[in-house]
C-alpha positions as CSV (number, residue, x, y, z in Angstrom):
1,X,6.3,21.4,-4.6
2,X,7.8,18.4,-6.4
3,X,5.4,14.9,-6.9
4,X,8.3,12.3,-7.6
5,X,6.8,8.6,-9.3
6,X,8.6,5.8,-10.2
7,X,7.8,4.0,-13.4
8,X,6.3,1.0,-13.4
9,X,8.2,0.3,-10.5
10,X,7.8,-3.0,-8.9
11,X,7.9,-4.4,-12.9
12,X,11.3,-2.7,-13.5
13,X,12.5,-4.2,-10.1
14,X,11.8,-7.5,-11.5
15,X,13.5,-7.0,-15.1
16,X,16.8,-5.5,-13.2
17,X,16.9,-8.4,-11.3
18,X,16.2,-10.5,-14.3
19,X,17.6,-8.6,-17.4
20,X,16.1,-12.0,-19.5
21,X,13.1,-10.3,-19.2
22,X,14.0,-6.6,-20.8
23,X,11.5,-6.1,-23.4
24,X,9.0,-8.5,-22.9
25,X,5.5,-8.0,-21.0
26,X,6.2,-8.1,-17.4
27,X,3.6,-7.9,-14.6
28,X,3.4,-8.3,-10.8
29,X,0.6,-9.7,-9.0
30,X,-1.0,-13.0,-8.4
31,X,-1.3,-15.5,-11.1
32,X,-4.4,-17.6,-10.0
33,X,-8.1,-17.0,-10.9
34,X,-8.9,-14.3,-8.4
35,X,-5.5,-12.6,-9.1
36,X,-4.8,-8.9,-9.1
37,X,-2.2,-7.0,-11.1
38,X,-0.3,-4.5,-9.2
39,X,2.5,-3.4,-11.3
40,X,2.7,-3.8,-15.5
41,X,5.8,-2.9,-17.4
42,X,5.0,-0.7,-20.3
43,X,5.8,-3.9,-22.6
44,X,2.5,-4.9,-20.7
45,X,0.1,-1.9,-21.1
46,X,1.2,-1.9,-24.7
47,X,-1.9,-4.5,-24.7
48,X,-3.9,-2.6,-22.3
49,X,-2.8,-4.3,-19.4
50,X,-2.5,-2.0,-16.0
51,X,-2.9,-2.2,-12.2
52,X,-5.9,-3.1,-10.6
53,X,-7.0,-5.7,-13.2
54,X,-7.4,-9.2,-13.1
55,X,-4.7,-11.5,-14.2
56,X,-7.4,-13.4,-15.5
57,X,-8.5,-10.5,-17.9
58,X,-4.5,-9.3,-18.5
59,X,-4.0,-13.2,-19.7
60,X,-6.8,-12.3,-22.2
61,X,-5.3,-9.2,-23.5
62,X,-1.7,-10.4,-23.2
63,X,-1.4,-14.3,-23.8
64,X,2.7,-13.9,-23.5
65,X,2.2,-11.9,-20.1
66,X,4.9,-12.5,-17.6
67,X,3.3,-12.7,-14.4
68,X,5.5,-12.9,-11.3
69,X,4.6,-12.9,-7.7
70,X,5.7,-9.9,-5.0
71,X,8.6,-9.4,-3.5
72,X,8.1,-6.4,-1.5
73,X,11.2,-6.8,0.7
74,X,13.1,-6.5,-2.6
75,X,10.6,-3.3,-3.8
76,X,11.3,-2.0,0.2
77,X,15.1,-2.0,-0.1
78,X,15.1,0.1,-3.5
79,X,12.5,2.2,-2.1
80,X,14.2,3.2,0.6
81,X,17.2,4.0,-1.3
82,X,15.2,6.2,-4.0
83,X,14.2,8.1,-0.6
84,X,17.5,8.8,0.4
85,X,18.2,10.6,-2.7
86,X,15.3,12.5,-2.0
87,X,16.7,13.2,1.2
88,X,19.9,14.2,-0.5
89,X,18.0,17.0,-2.9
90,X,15.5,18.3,1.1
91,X,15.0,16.7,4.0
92,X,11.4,18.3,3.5
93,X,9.6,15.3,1.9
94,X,6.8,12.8,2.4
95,X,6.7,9.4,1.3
96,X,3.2,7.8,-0.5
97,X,4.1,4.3,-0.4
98,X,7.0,2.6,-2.1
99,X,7.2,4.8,-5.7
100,X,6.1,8.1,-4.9
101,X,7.2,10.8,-2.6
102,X,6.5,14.8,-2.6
103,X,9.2,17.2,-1.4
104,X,8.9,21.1,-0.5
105,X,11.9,23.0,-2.2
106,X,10.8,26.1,-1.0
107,X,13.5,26.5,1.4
108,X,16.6,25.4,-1.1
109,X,15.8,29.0,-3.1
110,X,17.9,30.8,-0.6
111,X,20.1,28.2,-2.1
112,X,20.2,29.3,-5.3
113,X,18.8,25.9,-6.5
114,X,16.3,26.1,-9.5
115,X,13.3,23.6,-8.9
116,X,13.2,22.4,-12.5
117,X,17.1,21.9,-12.8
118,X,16.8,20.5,-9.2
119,X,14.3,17.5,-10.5
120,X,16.3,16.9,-13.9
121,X,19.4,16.3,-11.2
122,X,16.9,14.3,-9.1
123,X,15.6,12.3,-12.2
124,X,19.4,11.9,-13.8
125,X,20.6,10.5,-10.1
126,X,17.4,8.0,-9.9
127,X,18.7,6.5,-13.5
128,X,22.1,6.6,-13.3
129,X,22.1,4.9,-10.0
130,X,19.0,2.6,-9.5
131,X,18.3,2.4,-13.2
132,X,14.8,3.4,-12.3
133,X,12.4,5.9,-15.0
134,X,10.2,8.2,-12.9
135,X,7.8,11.0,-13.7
136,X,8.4,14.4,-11.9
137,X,6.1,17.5,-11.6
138,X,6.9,20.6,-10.1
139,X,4.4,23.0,-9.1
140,X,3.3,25.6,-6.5
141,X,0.9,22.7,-4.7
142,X,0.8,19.1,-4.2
143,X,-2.4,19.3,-6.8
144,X,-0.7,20.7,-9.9
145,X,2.6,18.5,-8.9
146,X,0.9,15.4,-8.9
147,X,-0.9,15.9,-12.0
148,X,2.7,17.6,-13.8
149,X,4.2,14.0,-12.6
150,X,1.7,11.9,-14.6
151,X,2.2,14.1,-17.7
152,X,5.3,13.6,-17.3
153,X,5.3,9.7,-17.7
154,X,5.2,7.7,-21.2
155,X,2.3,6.4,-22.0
156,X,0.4,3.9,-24.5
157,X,-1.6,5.6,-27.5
158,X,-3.1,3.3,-30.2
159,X,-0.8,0.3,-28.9
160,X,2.2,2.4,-29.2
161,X,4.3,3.8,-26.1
162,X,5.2,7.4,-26.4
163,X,7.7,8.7,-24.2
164,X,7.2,11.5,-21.9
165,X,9.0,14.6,-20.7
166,X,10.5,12.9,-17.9
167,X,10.1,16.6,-15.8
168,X,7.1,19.0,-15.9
169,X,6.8,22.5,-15.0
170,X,3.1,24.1,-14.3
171,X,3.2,27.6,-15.0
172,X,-0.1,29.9,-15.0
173,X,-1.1,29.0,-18.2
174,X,-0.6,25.3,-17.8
175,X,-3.1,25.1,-15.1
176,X,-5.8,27.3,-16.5
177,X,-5.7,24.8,-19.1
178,X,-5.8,22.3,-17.1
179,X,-8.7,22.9,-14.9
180,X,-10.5,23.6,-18.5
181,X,-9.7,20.5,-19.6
182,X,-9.0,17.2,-17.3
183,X,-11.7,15.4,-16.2
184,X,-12.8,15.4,-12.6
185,X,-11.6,11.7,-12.1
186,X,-8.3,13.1,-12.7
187,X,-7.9,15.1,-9.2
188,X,-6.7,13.8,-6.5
189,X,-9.1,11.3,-4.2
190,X,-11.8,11.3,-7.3
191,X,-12.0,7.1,-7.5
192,X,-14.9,5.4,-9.7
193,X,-17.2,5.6,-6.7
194,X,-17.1,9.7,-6.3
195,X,-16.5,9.7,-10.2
196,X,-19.8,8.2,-10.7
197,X,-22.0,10.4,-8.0
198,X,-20.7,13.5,-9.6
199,X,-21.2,12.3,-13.1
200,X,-25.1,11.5,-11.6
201,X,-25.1,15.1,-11.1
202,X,-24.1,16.4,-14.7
203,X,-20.1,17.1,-13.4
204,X,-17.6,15.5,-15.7
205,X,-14.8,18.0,-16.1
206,X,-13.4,20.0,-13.5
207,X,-14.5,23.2,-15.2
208,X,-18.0,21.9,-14.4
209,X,-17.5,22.1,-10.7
210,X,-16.6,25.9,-10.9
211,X,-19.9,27.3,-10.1
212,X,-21.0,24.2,-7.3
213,X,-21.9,24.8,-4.2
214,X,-20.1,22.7,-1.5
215,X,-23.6,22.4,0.2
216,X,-24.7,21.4,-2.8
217,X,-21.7,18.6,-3.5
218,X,-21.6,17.4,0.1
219,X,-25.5,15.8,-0.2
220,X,-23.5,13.4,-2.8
221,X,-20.1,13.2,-1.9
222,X,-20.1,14.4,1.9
223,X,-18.8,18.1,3.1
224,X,-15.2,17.1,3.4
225,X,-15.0,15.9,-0.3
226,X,-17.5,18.6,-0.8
227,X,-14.7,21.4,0.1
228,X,-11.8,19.6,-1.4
229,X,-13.6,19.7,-4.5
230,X,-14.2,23.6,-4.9
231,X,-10.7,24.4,-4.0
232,X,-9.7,22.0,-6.6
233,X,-11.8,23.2,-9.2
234,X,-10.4,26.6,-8.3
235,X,-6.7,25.4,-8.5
236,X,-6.5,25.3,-4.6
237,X,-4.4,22.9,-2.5
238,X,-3.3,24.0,1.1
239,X,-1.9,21.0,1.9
240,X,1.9,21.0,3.3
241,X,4.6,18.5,2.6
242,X,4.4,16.3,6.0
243,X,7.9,14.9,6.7
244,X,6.8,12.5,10.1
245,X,3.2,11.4,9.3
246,X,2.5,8.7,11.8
247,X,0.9,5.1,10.9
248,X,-2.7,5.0,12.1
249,X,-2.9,1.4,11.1
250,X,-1.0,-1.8,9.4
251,X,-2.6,-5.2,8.0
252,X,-2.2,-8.0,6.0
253,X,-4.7,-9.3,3.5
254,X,-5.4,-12.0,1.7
255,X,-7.7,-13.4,-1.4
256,X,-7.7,-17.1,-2.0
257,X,-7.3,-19.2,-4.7
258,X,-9.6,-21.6,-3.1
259,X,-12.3,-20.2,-1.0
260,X,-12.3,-21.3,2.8
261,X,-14.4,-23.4,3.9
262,X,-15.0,-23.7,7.7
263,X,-13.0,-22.5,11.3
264,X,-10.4,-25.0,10.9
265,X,-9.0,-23.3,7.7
266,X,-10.1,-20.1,9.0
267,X,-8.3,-20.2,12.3
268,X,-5.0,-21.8,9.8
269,X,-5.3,-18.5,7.9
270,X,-5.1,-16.2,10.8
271,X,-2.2,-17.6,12.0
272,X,-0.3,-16.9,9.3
273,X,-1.7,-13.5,9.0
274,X,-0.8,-12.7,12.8
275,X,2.8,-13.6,12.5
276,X,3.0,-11.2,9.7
277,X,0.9,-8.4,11.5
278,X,3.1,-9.2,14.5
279,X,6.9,-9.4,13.1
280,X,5.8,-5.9,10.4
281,X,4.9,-4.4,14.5
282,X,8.1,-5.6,16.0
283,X,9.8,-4.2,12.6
284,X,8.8,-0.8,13.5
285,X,8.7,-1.5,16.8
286,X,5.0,-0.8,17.2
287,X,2.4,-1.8,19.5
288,X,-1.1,-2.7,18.5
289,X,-4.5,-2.0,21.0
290,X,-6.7,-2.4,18.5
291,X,-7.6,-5.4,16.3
292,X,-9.6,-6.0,13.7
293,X,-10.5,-9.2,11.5
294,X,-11.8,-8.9,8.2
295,X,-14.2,-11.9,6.4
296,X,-15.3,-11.7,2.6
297,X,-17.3,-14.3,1.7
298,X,-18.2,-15.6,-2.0
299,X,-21.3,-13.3,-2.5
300,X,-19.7,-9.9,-2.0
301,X,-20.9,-9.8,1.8
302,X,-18.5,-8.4,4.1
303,X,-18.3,-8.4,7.7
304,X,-15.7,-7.3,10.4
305,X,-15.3,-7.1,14.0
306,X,-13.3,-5.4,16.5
307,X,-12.1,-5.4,19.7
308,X,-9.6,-2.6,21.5
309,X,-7.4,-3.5,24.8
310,X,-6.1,-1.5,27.3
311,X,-2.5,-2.2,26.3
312,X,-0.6,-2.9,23.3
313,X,0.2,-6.2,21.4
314,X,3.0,-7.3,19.3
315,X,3.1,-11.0,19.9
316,X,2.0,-13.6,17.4
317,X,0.2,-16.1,19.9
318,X,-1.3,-12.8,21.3
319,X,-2.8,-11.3,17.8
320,X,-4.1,-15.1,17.4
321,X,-6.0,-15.5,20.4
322,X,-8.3,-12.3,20.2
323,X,-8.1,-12.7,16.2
324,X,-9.8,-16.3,16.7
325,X,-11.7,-14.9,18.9
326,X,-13.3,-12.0,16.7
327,X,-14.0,-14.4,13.9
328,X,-15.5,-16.6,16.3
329,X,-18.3,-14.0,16.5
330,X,-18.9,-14.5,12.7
331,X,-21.2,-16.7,11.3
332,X,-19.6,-18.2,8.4
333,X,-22.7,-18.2,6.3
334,X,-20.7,-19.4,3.3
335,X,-16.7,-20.1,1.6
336,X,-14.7,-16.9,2.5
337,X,-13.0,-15.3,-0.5
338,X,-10.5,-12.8,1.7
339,X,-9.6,-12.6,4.9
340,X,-8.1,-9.4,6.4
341,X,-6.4,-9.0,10.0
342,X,-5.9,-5.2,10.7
343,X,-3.7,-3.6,13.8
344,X,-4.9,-0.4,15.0
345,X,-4.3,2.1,17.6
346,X,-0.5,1.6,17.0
347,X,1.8,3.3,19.5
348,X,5.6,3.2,19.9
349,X,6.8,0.2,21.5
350,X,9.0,2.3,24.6
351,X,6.9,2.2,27.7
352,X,3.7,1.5,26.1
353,X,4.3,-2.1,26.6
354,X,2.7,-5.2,28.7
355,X,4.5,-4.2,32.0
356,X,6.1,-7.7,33.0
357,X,4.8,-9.2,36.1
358,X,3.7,-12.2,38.1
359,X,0.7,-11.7,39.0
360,X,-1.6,-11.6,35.8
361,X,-3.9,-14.6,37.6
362,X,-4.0,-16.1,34.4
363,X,-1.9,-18.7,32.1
364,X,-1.6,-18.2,28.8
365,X,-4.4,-21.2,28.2
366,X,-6.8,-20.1,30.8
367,X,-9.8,-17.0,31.0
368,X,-11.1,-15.0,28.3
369,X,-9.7,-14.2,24.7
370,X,-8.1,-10.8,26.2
371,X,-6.9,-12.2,29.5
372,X,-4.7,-15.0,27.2
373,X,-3.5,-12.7,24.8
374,X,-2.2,-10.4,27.5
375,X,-0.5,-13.4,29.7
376,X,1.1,-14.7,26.3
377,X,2.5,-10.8,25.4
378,X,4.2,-11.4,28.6
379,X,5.4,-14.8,28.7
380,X,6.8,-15.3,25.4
381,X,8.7,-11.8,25.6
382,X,12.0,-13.4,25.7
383,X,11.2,-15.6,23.0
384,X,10.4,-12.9,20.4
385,X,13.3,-11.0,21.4
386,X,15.7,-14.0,20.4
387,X,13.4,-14.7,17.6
388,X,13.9,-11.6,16.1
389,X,17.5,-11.1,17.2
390,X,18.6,-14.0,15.2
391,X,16.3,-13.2,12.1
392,X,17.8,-9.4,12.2
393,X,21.3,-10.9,11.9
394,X,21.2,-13.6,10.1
395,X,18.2,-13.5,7.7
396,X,14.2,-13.6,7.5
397,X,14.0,-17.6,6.9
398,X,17.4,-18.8,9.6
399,X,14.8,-19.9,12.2
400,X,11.0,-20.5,12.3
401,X,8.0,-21.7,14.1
402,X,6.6,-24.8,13.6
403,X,3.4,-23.3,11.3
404,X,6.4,-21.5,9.2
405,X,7.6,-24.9,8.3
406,X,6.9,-26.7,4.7
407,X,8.4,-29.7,2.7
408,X,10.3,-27.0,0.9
409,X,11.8,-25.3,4.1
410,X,11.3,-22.3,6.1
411,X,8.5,-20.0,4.2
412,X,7.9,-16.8,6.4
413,X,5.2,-15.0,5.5
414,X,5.2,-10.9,4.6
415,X,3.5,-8.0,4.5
416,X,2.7,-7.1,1.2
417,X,2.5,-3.2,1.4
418,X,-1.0,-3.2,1.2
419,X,-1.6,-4.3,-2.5
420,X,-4.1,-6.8,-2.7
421,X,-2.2,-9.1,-5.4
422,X,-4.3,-12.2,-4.7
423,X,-3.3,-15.7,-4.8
424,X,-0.6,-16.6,-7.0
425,X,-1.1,-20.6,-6.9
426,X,-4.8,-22.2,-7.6
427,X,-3.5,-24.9,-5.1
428,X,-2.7,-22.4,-2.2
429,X,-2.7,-19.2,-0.2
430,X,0.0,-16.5,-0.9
């Protein structure tokens, strides 16, 4: 098995598109209050600055701290072309998200090919023609792979960045040492959450799980975790390379600058969110039948709600009406913070559609939430066919709605990718 991750990769996007900013502390993310870093160029975590932390407290440790907002069509275009090199070395690999991918080389041995030599070649053909670092580990299971591939990375000691192998192996005695040694945040799944309920129970290192029960783990951590965690501890992984892994679910979320403050701004804020949810559907040409609105409000509270159809959406106007609908149902006991809009029960677009008739005994302004949303999936069917006809050839932004339109032009909203960057202005949303 071979774990392939890009360095710092949304950051070194940015500095090859910019080369002004080679060398200096570079981060992605949002820049206002409630910002989140998603990406930090090693320049950056030189002064302890990494993902997942506020721009607020990254400002703190880095005054000089480049912050620069997503582009993750950009990230998307080089991602794809760091899989096709993949592809070039198996057509055995899976994608996890934009900068990391595992491949099974198993089948190149009858080859001849030698799986370390085979990632050096990968690693040398990432550089030479993206210009992109990456970690790689290679290993007899996705565990010891993944692990191998951070090991493999620089990293910051003391303020200083220390380069890294580039390419680990795991032999035997590598991973008896490992399993002696890493802490049990360090295997894969283990977040803060499951971290903390097996540190209540005494387990820090992985060694200490050797030993444990799964009966006795799954009262904390549940009997699926439970299980993963003793095959861990015993260097176990079963899990195979899977090449076609189907979306369950796509979203778009967003945390505000400026908390929200009644349905008006609400209902504003799902509309820009349902154009994305609908145009990343019609991207992949998807259907939704299941939808899902998500509502943070100042004090931590969260709420959601649901609601699943009997046929599949991809329509903007569509995704608004039952999304309106949904946080209808919520009282707004306060400002919201985020909002979320989730599509579920996603289905390929070919004969899973809205079959289209004449005889819905609806308009598109008249009955319940579900009955609009389906007349409008039929009506406006030509509409988002042209629509995205003329977008596909001649750019994202070369015609818009009405909502898409500013004082400084067309401004169509994407997907993010699913990392929660936060607002970049203090005046506005993302």
């Amino acid at each position: 098995m071979l774990h392939v991750d890009l360095d710092a990769f949304f950051a070194s996007v940015e500095v090859l598109d910019d080369p002004s900013l080679a060398g200096r502390p570079v981060a992605v993310g949002g820049a206002g209050e409630r910002g989140v870093i998603a990406s930090a160029s090693y320049e950056a975590r030189r002064y302890g600055v990494r993902s997942a932390m506020s721009t607020a407290l990254a400002r703190r440790l880095c005054p000089s701290l480049v912050v620069l907002p997503g582009r993750f069509e950009r990230y998307g275009e080089y991602s794809r072309r760091f899989h096709g090199l993949v592809a070039e070395l198996t057509p055995v690999y899976e994608p996890l998200g934009l900068d990391e991918v595992f491949a099974d080389l198993r089948s190149l041995a009858r080859l001849g090919v030698e799986p370390v030599e085979a990632a050096h070649g990968l690693r040398r053909r990432l550089l030479d023609e993206l210009s992109l670092r990456s970690g790689i580990g290679v290993a007899r299971n996705k565990l010891f792979a993944k692990l191998a591939s951070k090991a493999a990375k620089p990293r910051v000691e003391g303020g200083r960045l220390l380069e890294g192998e580039g390419v680990v192996w795991v032999d035997a005695a590598t991973e008896e040492r490992w399993l002696a040694t890493l802490p049990v945040r360090a295997l894969w799944g283990v977040g803060p959450a499951t971290a903390a309920k097996l540190e209540r129970l005494g387990l820090r290192a992985v060694r200490d799980l050797r030993g444990v029960s799964a009966a006795t783990l799954a009262r904390s951590v549940g009997p699926s975790m439970a299980a993963t965690l003793v095959a861990f501890a015993a260097g176990e992984d079963d899990r195979e390379v899977v090449t076609d892994r189907p979306l369950k679910s796509l979203g778009h979320e967003e945390t505000f600058a400026r908390s929200l403050v009644g349905r008006e701004a609400l209902a504003d804020a799902l509309r820009t969110q349902a154009g994305v949810v609908a145009r990343t559907l019609r991207e992949r040409d998807l259907l939704a039948r299941t939808l899902t609105v998500l509502v943070r409000f100042d004090d931590g509270a969260q709420v959601s709600r649901s609601q699943t159809l009997g046929y599949g959406l991809d329509d903007e106007g569509a995704l608004v009406e039952l999304a309106e609908a949904l946080a209808g149902s919520i009282e707004l006991a306060g400002s919201v913070r985020l909002l979320g809009l989730h599509a579920s029960g996603l289905r390929a677009r070919a004969g899973g559609g809205v079959q289209l008739r004449l005889d819905l005994g609806t308009s598109a302004h008249e009955g319940p939430p579900e009955e609009r949303a389906e007349a409008r999936q039929v009506e406006r069917a030509a509409l988002r066919d042209a629509i995205d006809e003329v977008r596909r050839r001649f750019g994202r932004d070369a015609l818009a709605t009405a909502g898409e339109l500013s004082e400084d032009g067309v401004e169509v909203a994407t997907q993010r990718g699913g990392y929660p960057v936060g607002p970049e202005d203090p005046r506005g949303r993302r």
